[in-house]
MARVEX-896889 format. One record per residue (C-alpha): residue number from 1; chain; residue in one letter; x, y, z. Coordinates in steps of 0.05 Angstrom, whole numbers, plus 5000, padded with zeros to 4 digits. Each point is the difference from the previous one (the first is absolute). Layout:
N
NODE resi chain resn   px   py   pz
NODE  NUM     A    A    X    Y    Z
...
***
This chain:
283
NODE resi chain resn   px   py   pz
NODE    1     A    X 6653 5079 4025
NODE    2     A    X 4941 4963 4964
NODE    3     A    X 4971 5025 4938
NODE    4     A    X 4918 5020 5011
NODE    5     A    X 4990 4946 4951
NODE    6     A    X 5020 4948 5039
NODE    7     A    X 4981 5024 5061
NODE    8     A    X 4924 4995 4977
NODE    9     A    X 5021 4930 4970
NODE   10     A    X 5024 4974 5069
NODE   11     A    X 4946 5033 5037
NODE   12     A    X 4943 4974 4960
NODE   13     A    X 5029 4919 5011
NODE   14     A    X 5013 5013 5068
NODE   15     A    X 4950 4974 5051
NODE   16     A    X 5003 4965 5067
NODE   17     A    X 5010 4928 4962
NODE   18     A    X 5056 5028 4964
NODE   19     A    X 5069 4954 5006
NODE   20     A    X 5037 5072 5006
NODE   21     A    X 5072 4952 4999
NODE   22     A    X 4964 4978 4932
NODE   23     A    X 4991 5068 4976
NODE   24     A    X 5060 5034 5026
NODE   25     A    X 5044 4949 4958
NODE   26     A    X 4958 5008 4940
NODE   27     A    X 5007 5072 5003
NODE   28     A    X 5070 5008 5025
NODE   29     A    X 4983 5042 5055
NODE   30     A    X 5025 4985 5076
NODE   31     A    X 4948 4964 5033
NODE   32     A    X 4993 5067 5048
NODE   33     A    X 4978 5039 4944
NODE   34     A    X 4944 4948 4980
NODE   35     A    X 4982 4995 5071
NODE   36     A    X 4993 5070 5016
NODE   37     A    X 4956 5011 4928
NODE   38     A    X 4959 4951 5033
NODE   39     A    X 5001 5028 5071
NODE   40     A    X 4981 5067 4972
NODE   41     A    X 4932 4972 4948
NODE   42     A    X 4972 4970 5064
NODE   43     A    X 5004 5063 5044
NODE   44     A    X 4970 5036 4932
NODE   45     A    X 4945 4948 5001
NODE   46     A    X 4985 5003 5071
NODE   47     A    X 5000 5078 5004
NODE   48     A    X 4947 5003 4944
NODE   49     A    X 4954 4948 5029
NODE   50     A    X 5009 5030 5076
NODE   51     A    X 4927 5026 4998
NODE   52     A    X 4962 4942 4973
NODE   53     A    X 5037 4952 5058
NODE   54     A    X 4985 5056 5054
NODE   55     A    X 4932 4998 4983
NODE   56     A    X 4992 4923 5005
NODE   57     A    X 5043 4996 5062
NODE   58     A    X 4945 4978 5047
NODE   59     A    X 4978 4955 4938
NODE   60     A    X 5073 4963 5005
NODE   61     A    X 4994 5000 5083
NODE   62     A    X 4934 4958 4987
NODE   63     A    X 5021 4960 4951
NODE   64     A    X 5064 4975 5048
NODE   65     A    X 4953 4988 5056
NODE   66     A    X 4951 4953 4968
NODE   67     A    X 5067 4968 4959
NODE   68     A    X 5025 4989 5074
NODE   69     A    X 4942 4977 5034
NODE   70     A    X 4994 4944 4938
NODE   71     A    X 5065 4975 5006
NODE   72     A    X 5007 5002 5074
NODE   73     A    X 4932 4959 4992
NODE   74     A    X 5034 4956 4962
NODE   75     A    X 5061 5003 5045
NODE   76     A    X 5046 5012 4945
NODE   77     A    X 5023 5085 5018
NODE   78     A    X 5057 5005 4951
NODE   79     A    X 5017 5074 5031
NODE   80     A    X 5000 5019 4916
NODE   81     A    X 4933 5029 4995
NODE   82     A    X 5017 5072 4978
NODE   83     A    X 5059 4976 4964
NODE   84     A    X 4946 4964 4961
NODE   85     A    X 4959 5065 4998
NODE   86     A    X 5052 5042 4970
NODE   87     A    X 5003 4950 4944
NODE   88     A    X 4922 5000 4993
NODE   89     A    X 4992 5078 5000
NODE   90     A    X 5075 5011 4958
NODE   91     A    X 5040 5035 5054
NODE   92     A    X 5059 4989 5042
NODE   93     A    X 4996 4956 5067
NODE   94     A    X 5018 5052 5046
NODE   95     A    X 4947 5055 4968
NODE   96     A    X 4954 4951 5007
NODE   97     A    X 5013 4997 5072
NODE   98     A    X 5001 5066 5009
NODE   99     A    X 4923 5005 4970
NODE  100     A    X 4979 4946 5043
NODE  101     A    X 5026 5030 5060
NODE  102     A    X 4968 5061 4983
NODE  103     A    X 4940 4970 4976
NODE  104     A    X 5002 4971 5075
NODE  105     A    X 5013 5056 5034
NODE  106     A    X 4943 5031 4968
NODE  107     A    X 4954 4947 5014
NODE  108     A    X 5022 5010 5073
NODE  109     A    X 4982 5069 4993
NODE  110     A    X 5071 5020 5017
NODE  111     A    X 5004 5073 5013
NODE  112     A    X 5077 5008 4988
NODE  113     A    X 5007 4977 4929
NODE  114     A    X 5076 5020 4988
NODE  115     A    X 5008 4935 5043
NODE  116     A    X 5043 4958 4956
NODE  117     A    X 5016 4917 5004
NODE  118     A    X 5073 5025 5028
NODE  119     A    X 4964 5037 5051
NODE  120     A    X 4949 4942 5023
NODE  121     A    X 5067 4948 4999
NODE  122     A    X 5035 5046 5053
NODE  123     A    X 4937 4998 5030
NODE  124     A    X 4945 4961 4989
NODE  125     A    X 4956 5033 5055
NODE  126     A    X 4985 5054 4959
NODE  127     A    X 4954 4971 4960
NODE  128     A    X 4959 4940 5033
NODE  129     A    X 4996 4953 4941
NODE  130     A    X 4965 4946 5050
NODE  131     A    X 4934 5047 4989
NODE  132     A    X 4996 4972 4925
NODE  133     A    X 5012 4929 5035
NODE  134     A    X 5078 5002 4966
NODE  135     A    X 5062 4972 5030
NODE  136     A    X 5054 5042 5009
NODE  137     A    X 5039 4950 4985
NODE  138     A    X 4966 4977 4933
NODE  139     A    X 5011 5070 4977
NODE  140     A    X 5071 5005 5019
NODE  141     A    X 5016 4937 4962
NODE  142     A    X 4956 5027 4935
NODE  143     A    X 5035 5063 4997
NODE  144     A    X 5067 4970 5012
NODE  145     A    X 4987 4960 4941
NODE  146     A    X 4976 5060 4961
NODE  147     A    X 5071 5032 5019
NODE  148     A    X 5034 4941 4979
NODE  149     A    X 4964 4982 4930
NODE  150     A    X 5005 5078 4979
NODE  151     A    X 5067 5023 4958
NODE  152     A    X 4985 5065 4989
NODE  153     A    X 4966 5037 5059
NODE  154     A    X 4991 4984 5074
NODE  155     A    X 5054 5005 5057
NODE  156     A    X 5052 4947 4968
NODE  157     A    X 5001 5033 4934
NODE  158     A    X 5000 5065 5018
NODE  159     A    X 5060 4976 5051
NODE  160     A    X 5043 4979 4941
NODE  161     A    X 4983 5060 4958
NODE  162     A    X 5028 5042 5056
NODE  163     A    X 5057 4947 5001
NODE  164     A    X 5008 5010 4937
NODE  165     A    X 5003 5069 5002
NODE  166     A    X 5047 5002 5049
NODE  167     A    X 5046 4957 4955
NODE  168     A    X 5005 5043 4952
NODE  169     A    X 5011 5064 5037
NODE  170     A    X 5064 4967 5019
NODE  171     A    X 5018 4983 4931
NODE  172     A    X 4986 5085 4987
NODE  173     A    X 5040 5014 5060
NODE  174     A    X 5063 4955 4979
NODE  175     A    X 5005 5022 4926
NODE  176     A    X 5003 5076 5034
NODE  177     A    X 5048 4981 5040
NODE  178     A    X 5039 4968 4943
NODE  179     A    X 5006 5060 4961
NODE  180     A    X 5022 5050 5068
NODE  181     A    X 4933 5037 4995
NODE  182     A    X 4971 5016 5072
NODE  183     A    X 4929 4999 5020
NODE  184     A    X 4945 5007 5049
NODE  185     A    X 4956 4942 5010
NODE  186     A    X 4924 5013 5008
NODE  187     A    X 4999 4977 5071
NODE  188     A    X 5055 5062 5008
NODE  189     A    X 4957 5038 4969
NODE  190     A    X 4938 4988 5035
NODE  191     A    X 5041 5010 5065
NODE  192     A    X 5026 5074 4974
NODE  193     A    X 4924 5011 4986
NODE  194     A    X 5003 5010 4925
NODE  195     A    X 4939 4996 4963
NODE  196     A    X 5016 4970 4941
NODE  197     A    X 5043 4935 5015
NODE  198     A    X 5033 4962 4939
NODE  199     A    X 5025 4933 5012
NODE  200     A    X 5075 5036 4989
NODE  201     A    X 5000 5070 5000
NODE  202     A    X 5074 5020 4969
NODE  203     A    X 5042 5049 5045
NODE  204     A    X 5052 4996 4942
NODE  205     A    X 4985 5011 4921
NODE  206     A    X 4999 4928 4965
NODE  207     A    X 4994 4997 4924
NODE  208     A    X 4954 4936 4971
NODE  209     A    X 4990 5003 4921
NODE  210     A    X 5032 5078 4994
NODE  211     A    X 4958 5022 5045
NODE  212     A    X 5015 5027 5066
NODE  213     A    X 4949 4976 5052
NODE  214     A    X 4984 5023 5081
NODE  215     A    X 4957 4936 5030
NODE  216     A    X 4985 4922 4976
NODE  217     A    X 4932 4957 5010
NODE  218     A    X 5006 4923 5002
NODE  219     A    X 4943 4973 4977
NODE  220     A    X 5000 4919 5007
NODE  221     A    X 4940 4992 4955
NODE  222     A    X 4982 5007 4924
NODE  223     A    X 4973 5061 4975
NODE  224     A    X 4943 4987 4973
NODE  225     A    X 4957 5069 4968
NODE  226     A    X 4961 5002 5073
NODE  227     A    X 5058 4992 5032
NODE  228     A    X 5048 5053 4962
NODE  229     A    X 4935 5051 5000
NODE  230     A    X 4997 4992 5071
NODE  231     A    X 5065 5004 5027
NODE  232     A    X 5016 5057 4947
NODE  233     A    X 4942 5044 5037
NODE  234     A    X 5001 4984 5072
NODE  235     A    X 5078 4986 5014
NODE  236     A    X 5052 5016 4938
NODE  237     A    X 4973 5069 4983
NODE  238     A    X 4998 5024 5062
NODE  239     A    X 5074 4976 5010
NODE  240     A    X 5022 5032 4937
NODE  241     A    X 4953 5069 5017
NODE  242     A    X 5046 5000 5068
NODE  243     A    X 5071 4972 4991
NODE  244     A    X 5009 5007 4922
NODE  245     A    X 5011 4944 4949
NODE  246     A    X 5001 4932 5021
NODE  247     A    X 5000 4922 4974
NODE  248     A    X 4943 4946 5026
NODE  249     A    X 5024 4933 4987
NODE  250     A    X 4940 4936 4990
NODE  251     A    X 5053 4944 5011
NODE  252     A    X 4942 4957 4969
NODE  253     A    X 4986 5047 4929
NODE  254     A    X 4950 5042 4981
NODE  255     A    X 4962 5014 4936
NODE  256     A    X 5047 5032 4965
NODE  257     A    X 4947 5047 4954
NODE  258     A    X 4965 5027 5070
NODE  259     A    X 5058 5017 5035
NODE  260     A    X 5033 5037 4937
NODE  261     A    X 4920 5040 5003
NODE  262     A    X 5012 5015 5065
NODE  263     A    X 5070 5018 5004
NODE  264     A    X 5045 5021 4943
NODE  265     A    X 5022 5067 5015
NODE  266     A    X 4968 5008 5063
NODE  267     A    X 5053 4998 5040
NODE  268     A    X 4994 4922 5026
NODE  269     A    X 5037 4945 4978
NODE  270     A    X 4962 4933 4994
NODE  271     A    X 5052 4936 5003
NODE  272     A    X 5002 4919 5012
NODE  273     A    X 5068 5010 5037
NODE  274     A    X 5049 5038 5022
NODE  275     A    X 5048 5009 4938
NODE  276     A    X 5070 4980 5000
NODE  277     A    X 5023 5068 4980
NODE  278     A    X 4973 5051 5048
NODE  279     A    X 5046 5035 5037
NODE  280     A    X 5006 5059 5057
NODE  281     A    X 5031 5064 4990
NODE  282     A    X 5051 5029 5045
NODE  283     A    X 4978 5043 5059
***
């Protein structure tokens, strides 16, 4: 856990020229804790400036097309254009994308506008991007580079934060197994059609910190206060409300004073691990 103290300290130093191996090491924290403090202030900043980029989408989609046309003038297409625009306008590579595409599609006058840049790649005939004289091949290369330069949204990233995900479930699964408790997996769970699926739901009684709990959340993030407020609503209430007590564990910390707010005596246990000394009761 991570006092709110330093929490706030880390968060305010953090930024995307951060050396996060720098700062983990000065703050004795795993790099994955730094990393996903980081991760989580750039989704933050992106979420609250979502409106202003919408509304300049078809600004950004202009300003590509008269960068391109220069440099192809100059014959010098570096296939970095909105990578440089996300800089310029403070956003991620791969949001930026997605407002130029948009800003594009809208240009176009493109009725369907849940069509996404994974849609166009499987196929590109759904929107004809030759009608704003573009290359389908100049924007496959930009936004490949836009999903390449991006660490924190985008398919990659969100491919190892599913990954990651994944890893950790495992580690959850093992350390049940370890102490004899059985389980249902959510994937079970989903197949038996329950509503409410924890990442273990307990089909035996274990006790973590003298308290008996009925289902376990692996969380392979930090808790930040948006984070814990949000998963505390929409997923470990619930779970409690249904199966009874239970323990979520952020293998990368949380703010130790929000959690505590949110939790103590509620009925939820808020960890970093899976302690040594848990155990499952007969029967």
């Amino acid at each position: 856990m991570m006092s709110e103290r330093e929490y706030l300290e880390l968060k305010s130093v953090i930024n995307e020229r951060s050396n996060l191996t720098e700062l983990a090491a000065k703050h004795g924290r795993p790099y994955q804790v730094i990393r996903s403090i980081y991760s989580l202030k750039i989704q933050e900043k992106t979420k609250s400036m979502h409106a202003t980029h919408r509304a300049n989408q078809r600004k950004y989609f202009e300003e590509f097309c008269a960068t391109l046309k220069h440099e192809q003038e100059a014959g010098k297409h570096r296939h970095t254009i909105m990578v440089d625009l996300s800089e310029l306008y403070d956003t991620q590579p791969w949001y930026m994308a997605q407002c130029i595409f948009r800003g594009m599609c809208e240009a176009l006058q493109q009725s369907n506008t849940s069509t996404s840049i994974s849609d166009w790649l499987k196929d590109t005939a759904i929107v004809n991007v030759k009608k704003c004289g573009l290359e389908e091949s100049i924007l496959t290369g930009e936004f490949q580079n836009c999903m390449d330069y991006d660490d924190t949204s985008g398919p990659l990233a969100e491919l190892v934060k599913r990954n990651t995900g994944i890893e950790y479930e495992v580690i959850l699964a093992q350390r049940l197994y370890s102490i004899g408790a059985r389980f249902l997996g959510d994937g079970v769970q989903r197949a038996i059609n329950l509503s409410k699926t924890p990442d273990a739901l307990l089909t035996c009684s274990v006790v973590v910190c003298g308290t008996v709990i009925h289902w376990v959340e692996s969380k392979a993030l930090f808790g930040d206060p948006i984070t814990l407020n949000e998963n505390f609503t929409k997923q470990l209430v619930p779970y409690r409300d249904r199966y009874g007590p239970g323990l979520v564990v952020y293998w990368f910390g949380f703010v130790a004073e929000e959690a505590a707010r949110l939790c103590d005596g509620k009925g939820i246990l808020v960890l970093d691990r899976f302690p040594d000394d848990a155990y499952a009761l007969p029967g």
